[in-house]
VMD Tcl script that draws the C-alpha trace (Angstrom):
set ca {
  {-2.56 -12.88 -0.81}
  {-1.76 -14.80 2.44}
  {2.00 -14.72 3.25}
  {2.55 -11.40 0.86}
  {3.78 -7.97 2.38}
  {5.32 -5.02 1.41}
  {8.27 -3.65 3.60}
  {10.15 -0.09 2.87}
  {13.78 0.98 3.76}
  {14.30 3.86 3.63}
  {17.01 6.81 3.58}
  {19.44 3.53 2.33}
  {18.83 1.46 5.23}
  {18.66 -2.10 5.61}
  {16.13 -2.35 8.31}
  {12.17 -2.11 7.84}
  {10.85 1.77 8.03}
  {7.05 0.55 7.41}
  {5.73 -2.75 6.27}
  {2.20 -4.01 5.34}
  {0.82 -7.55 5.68}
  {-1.42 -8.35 2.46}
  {-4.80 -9.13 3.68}
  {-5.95 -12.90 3.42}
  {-8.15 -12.32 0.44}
  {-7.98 -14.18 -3.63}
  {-7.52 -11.48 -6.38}
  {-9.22 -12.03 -9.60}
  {-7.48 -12.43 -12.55}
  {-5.85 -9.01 -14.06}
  {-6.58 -7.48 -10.30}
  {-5.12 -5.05 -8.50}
  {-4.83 -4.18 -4.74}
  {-4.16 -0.53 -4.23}
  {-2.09 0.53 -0.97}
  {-2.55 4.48 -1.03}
  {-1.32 7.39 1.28}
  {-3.87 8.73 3.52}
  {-2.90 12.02 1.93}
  {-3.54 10.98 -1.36}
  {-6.12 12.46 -3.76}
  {-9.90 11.91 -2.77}
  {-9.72 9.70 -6.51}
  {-6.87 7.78 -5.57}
  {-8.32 6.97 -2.46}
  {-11.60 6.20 -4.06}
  {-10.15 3.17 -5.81}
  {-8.09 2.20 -2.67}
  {-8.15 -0.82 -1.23}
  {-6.36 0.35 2.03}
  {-3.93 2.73 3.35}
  {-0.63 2.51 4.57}
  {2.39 4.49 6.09}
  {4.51 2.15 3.91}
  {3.50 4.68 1.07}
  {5.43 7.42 2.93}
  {8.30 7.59 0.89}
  {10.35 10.05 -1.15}
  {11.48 8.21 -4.11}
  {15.04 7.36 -2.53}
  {14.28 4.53 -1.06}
  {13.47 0.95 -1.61}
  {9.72 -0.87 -1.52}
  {10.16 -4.72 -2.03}
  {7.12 -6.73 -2.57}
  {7.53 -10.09 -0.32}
  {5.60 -13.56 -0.06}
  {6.47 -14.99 2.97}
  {10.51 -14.51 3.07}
  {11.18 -14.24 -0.36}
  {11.55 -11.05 -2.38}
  {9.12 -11.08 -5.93}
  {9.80 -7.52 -6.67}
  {11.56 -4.44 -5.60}
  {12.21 -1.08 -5.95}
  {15.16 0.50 -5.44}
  {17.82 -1.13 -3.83}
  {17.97 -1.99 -0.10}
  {21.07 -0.29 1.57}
  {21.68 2.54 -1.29}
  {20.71 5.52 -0.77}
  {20.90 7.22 -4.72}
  {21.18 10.42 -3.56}
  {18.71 13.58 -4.21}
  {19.70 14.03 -7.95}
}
mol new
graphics top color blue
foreach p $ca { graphics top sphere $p radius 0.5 }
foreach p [lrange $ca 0 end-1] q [lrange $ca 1 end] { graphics top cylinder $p $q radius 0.2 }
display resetview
């Protein structure tokens, strides 16, 4: 996962609120790497593989999935802010 982060913006911005490197480590075929919120659930943060402040969001804002500069996933959309509805 060398080179790999995920960033958040949120509140509609388009500068970084919290961001996560990816740790220099080969995932097995099929596997996951959890990123949890240190307030999650004591089971969520069983299966955790770390935790981050870059899970502090509200659902209006966007997470984008990075290796090195370019963007292989997102949620949301960096610089809109959708609102509360």
């Amino acid at each position: 996962m060398t080179g790999y982060s995920v960033k958040a913006y949120n509140n509609g911005g388009v500068t970084v609120s919290n961001s996560i490197d990816l740790p220099n480590k080969m995932l097995a075929a099929g596997g996951v790497y959890v990123i949890a919120n240190s307030s999650a659930n004591a089971s969520i943060l069983g299966v955790a593989d770390t935790t981050s402040a870059v899970t502090y969001y509200n659902g209006d804002d966007a997470i984008v999935l990075f290796k090195n500069t370019d963007t292989l996933d997102i949620i949301g959309i960096v610089g809109v802010d959708p609102g509360s509805s």
